[in-house]
C-alpha positions in Angstrom: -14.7 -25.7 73.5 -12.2 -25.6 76.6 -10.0 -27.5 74.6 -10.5 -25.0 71.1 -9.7 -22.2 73.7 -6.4 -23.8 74.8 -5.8 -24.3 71.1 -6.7 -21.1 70.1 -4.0 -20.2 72.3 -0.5 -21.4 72.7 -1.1 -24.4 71.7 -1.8 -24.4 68.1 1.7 -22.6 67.3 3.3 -26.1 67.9 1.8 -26.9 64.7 3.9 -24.3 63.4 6.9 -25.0 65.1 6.9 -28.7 64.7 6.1 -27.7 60.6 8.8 -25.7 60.3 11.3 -28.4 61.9 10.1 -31.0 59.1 10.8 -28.3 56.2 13.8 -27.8 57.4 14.6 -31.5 56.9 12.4 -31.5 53.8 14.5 -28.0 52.5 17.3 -29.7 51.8 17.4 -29.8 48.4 18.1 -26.3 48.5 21.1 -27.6 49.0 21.9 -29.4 46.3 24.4 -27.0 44.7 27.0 -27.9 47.2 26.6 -31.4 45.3 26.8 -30.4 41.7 30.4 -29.6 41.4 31.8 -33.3 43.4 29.1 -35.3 40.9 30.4 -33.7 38.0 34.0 -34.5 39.0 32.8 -38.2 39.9 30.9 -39.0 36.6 32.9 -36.5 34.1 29.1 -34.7 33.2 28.5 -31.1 32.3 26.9 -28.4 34.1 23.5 -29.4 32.4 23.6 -32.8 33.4 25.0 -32.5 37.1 21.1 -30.4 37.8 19.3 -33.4 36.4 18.5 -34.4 40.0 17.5 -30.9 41.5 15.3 -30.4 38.3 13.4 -34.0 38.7 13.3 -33.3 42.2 11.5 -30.4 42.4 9.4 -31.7 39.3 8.0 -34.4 41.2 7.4 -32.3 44.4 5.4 -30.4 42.6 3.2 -33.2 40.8 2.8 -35.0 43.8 1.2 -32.0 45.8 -2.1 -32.3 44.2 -1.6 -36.0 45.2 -0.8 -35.1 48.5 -3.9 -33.1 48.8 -6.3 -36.1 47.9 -4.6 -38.2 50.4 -5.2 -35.5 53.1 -8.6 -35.5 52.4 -9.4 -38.8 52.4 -6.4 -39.6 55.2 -5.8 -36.7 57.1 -2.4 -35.1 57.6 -0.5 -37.4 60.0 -1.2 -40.2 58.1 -0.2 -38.5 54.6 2.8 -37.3 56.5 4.5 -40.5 57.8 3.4 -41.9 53.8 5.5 -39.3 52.2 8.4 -39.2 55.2 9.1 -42.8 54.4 9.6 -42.2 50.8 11.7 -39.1 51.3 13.9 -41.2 53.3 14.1 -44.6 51.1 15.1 -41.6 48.3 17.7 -40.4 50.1 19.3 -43.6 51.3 18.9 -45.3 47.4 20.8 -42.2 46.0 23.7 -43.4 48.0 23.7 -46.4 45.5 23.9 -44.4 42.3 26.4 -45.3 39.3 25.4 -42.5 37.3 23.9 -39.0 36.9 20.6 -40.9 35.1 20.0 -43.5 38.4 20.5 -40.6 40.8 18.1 -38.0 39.1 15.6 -41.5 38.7 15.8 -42.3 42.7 16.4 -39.2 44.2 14.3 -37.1 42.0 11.2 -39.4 41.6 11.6 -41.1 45.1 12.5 -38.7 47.2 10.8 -36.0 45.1 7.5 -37.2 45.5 7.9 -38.1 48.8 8.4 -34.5 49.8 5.6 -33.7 47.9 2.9 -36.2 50.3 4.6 -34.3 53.0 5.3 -30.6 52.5 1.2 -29.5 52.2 0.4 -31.6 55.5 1.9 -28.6 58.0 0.9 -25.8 55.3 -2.9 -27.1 55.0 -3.0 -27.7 59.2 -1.3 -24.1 59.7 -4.3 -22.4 57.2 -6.9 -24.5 59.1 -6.1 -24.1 62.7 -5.2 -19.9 61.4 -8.2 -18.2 60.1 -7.2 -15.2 61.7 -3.4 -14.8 60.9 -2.9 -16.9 58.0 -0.3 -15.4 56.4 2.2 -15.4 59.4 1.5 -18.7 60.7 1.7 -20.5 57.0 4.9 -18.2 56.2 6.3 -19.6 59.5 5.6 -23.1 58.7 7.1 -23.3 55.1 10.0 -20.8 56.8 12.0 -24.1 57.7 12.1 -25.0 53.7 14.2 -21.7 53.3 16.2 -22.0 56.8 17.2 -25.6 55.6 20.4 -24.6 53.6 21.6 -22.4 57.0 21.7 -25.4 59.1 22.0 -28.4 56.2 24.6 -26.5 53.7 27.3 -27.0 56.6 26.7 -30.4 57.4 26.7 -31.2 53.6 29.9 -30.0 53.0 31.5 -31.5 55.7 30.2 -34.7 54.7 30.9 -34.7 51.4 34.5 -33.7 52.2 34.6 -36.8 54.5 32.7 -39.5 53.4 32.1 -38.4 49.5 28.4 -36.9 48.1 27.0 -40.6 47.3 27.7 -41.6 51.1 26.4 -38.2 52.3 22.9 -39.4 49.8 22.7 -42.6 52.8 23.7 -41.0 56.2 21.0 -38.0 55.5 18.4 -40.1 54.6 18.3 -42.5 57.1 18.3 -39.4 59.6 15.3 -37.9 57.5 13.3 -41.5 57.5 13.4 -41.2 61.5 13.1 -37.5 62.4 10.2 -37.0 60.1 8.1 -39.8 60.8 8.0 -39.2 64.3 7.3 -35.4 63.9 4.6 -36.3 61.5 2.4 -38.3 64.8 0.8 -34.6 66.2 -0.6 -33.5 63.2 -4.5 -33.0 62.9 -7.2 -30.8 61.6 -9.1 -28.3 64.2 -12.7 -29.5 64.6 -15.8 -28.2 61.9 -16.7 -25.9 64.8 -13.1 -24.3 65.7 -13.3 -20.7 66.4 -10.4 -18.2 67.7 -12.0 -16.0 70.3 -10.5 -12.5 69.2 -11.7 -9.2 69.7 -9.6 -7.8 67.4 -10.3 -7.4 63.9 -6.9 -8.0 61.6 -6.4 -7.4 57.9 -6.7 -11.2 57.2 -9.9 -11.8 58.8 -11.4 -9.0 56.7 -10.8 -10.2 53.2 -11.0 -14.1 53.4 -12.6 -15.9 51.2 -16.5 -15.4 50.0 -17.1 -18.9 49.9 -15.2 -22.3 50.2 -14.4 -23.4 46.6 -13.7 -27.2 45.7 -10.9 -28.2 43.5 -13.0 -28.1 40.1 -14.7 -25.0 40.8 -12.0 -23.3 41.7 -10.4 -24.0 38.6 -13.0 -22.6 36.5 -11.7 -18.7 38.0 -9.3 -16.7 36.0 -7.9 -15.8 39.9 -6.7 -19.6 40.0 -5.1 -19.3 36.8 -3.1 -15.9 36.9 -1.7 -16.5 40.2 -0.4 -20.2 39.3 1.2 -18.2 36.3 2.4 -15.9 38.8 3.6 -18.2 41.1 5.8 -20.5 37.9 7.7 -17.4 37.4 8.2 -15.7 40.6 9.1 -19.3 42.1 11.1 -19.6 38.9 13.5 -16.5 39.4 14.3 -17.5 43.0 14.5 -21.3 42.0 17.3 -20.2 39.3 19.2 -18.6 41.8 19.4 -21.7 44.4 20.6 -24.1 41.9 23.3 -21.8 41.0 24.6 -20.2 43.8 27.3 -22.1 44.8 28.8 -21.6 40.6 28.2 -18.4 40.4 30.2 -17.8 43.7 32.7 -19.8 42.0 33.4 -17.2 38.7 33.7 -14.7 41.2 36.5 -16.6 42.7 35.0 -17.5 45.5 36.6 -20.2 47.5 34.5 -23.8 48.3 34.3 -22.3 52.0 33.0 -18.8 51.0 30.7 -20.5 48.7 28.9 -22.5 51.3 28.7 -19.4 53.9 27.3 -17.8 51.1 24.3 -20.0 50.9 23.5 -19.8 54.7 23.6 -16.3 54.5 21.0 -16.6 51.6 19.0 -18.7 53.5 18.6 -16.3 56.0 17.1 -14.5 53.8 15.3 -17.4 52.2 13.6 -17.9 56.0 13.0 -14.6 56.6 10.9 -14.0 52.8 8.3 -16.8 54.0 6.8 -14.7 57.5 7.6 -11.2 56.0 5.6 -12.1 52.7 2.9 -13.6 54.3 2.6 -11.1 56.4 3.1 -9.1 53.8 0.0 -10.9 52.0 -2.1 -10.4 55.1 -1.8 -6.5 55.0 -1.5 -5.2 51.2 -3.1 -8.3 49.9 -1.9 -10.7 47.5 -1.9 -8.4 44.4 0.5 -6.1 45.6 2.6 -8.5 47.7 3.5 -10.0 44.2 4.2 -6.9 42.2 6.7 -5.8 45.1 8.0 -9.6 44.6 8.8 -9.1 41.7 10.0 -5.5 41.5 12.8 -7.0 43.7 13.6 -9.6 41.4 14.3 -7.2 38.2 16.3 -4.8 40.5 18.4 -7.8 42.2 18.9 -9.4 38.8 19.7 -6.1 36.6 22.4 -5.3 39.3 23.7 -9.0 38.7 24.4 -8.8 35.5 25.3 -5.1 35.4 27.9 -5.4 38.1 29.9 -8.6 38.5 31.3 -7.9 41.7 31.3 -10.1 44.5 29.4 -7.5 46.9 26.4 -7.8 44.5 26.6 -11.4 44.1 25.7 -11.1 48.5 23.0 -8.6 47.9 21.6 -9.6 44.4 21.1 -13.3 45.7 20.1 -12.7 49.3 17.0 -11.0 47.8 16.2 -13.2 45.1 16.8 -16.6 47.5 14.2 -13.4 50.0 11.9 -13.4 46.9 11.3 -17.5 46.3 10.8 -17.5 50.1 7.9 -14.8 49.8 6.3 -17.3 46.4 6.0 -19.8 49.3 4.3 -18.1 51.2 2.4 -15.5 48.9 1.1 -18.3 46.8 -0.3 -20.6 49.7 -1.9 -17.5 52.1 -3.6 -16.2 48.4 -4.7 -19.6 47.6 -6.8 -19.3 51.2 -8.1 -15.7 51.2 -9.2 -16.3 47.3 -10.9 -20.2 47.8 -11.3 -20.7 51.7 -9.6 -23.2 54.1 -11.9 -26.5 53.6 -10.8 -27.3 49.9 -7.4 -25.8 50.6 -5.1 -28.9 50.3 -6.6 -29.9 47.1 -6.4 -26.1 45.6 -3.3 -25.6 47.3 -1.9 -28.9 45.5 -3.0 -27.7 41.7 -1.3 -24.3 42.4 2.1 -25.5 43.6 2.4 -27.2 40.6 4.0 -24.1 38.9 7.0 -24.7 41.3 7.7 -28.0 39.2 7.2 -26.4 36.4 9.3 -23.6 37.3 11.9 -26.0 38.4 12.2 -27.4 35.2 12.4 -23.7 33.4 15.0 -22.5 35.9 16.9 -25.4 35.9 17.2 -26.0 32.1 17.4 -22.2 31.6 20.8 -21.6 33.7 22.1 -25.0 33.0 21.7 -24.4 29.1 23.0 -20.7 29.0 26.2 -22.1 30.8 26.7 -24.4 28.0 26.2 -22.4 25.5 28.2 -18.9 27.3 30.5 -20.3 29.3 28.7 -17.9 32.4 25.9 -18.4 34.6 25.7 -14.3 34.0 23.7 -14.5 31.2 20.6 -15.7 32.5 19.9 -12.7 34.4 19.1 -10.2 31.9 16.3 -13.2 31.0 15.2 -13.3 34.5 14.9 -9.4 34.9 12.2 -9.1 31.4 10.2 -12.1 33.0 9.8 -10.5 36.4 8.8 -7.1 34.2 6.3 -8.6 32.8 5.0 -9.9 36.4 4.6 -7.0 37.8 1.9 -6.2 34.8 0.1 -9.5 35.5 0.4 -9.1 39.4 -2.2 -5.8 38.8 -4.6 -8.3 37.6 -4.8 -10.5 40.7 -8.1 -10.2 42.7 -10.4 -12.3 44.1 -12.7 -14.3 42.4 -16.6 -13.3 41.0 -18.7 -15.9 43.3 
């Protein structure tokens, strides 16, 4: 119990910090924009075709999650960890080798994709477990480096790419990944079945977690599970939109390449700060009304988008929607625990964040298509702003489940 104490303590928020170190490693696909423009150059492809990668990418993230939370299970997190760090690595290091858009979006995507999948629930489930008593921040935290990844990577991308070209750029960051994250994977663990955080205070969190602990198949038989994986594919779907096409968009604003890429580590500010504040967020108004204000953001920031093209917009319009896919990363994951409990979590967890591959997918071929077709990235917004109408109704029907 000494040790628990200690635990209890300071020394569970290394967890945290050493989680959000790997996201930010793992984060930087958030990137990818900064890519898109020097592939399409290199291989003569359209818009459509240069988001291939980011779309497979995130597609495979999100199928491998469920995988992920079998293997942590079964494995526990370190193990899981250093499974899926190799893989992200090998991805990034093969992309290097790519002679077209079709092997890059195959090795990156599927590779790399998956391998951040095995990886990204590890800190997320060992956060919930070893934070029954403030959840929401401590998980926010953790999957805060995902969003903080583009203000420390986007730089270092561009420079790269300017130097060494975006294939060689693939090889050097991977082989940096492969080492970094398999070494930070070694700490991770699970509290003990008895772990308890002496408190005598009485938070928000602590008063609405979950009735019961629900496994994987019973947990799917709620209507809870359901509407909030909805939720989450098109909440996570606005803010994914807005990542893969930041960089463009900046672009028809005449924006220079420079302006462009301090534009995306000022959005990932923002991106950083969406993951504590809405799982704090989460913690206090609960999960039902954390997502309606989500998404209440996302029509206003994407109404003014499209209403006024004007490059003082574009800042604020994007820096809340890249604030809003931060707060789906956390909203989603803390209401996944105070709906089905911590000891299932990384198996629930898993089926849920598969709405962020499938919103992905949506975003992805949405923007990419209406580009084609218009000539803009502009006209996906007024899209955008109906969806995220329509989940404010459905956020009013998110409540916990009927043991």
């Amino acid at each position: 119990m000494a040790q628990d104490a200690a635990q209890a303590g300071g020394g569970r928020w290394l967890y945290v910090i050493l989680g959000l170190v790997v996201n930010i490693m793992l984060g930087t696909i958030y990137s990818f924009s900064l890519f898109r423009a020097p592939l399409e150059k290199l291989w003569s492809i359209s818009a459509t075709a240069s988001g291939y990668p980011f779309m497979l990418f995130l597609a495979v993230f999100a199928i491998a999650m469920p995988i992920g939370g079998n293997l942590m299970q079964k494995w526990g997190p370190r193990n899981t960890m250093i499974l899926g760090s190799i893989l992200v690595g090998i991805g990034w290091i093969l992309a290097g080798f790519s002679t077209s858009i079709g092997m890059l979006a195959l090795i990156y995507g599927i590779i790399g994709g998956f391998g951040v999948g095995l990886v990204y629930g590890c800190p997320v489930a060992v956060a919930a477990k070893w934070f029954p008593d403030k959840g929401g921040l401590a998980i926010g935290l953790t999957v805060g480096g995902f969003g903080l990844s583009a203000l420390i990577m986007a730089p270092i991308i561009k420079a790269l790419i300017a130097s060494v070209g975006p294939l060689n750029t693939f090889m050097y960051l991977g082989v940096v990944f492969l080492v970094i994250n398999v070494l930070l994977s070694l700490p991770f663990k699970f509290p003990p079945p008895d772990f308890k955080v002496a408190s005598t205070t009485t938070t928000v969190q602590t008063q609405i977690v979950a009735v019961k602990d629900y496994d994987r198949s019973e947990a799917m038989t709620k209507s809870t599970f359901w509407i909030l994986w909805f939720l989450y594919i098109i909440g996570a779907m606005a803010g994914i939109t807005a990542i893969g096409i930041a960089a463009p968009v900046g672009k028809e604003l005449k924006l220079s390449v420079a302006a462009a890429a301090s534009a995306i580590q000022l959005f990932a500010v923002f991106n950083f700060a969406g993951r504590p504040l809405y799982g704090w967020l989460t913690d206090k108004l609960t999960p039902k009304y954390a997502s309606a204000l989500s998404f209440v953001i996302i029509a206003v920031a994407t109404g003014l988008l499209y209403s006024s093209k004007s490059v003082g917009i574009y800042y604020i319009a994007f820096s809340l929607l890249w604030l809003t896919l931060g707060g789906w990363l956390a909203i989603a994951p803390t209401a996944t625990k105070t709906f089905f409990g911590t000891k299932y979590y990384g198996k629930n967890y898993g089926v849920i964040f598969t709405a962020y591959g499938i919103a992905a997918i949506l975003g992805t071929l949405l923007s990419g298509k209406i580009k084609d077709m218009t000539g803009s990235y502009f006209t996906v917004f007024p899209i955008v702003m109906i969806i995220a109408i329509i989940g404010i109704i459905i956020s009013l029907a998110l409540r916990p489940p009927k043991s």
